[in-house]
Structures are given as structure tokens and as C-alpha cells.
N, C-alpha and C positions, 0 to 999 in steps of 0.2 A: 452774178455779183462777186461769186470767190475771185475769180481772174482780177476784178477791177481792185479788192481788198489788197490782193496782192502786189498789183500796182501799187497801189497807196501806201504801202507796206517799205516797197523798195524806192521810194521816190522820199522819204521819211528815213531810212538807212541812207540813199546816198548822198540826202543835202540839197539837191538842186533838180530841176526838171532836167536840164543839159544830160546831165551824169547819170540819172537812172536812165533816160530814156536809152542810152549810150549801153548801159551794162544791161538791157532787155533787149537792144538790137531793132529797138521802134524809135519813129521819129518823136520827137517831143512835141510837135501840135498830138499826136494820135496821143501821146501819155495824160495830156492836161485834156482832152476830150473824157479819157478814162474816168479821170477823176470828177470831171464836174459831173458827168455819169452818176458815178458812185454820190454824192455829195445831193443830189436829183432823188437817188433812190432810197436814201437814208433821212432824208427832209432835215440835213444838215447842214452846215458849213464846216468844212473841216480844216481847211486855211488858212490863213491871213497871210494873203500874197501881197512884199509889196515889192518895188521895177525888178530888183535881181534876186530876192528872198523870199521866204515863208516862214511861218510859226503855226504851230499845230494850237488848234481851237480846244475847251475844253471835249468838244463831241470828238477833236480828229484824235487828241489822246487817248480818248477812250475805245474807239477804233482802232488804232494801231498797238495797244495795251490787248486786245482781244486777238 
């Protein structure tokens, strides 16, 4: 789960699934796999995706504040 946090971490600094995926050097299907991972493991939603965005949920604040 640390690896997937950290994803979520840096996908949250860099704005977009594109962009983190980009500065970790993984494709962005395997990044948004990480995260629904993470989001499965924590019996959270941490999201709210919508076509080209996201917004951090109270749970994903509280995740990425951790």
C-alpha cells in the first residue's frame, strides 16, 4: 500500500493522471489502476474524476495530508 500512497501522493502534486504518470516513468492506465487499488484498500473514494480533472474527496485530503 506505501508504493500505491505514493502514487496518490504524486498524482495530487502533479495535477493530472498524464503528468504524474509522466514524472514516475509508468503508463497512466497502470497509475489510475494504482489508485483504484489504493481507494479498494482504504474502502474509500478518494477522487472525484471528472473527463480531464479530479478533486480530492474529504477521505483523499485526508490521505494525502497523511
Amino acid at each position: 500500500m506505501e508504493d500505491r500512497l505514493y502514487k496518490f501522493a504524486r498524482l495530487v502534486d502533479a495535477g493530472s493522471f498524464t503528468r504524474a504518470a509522466a514524472h514516475m516513468h509508468i503508463s497512466q492506465p497502470a497509475l489510475t489502476t494504482a489508485i483504484k487499488k489504493l481507494e479498494r484498500e482504504l474502502h474509500a473514494e478518494l477522487l472525484v474524476r471528472d473527463s480531464h480533472t479530479f478533486r480530492l474527496t474529504a477521505a483523499g485530503a485526508l490521505a494525502y495530508d497523511t
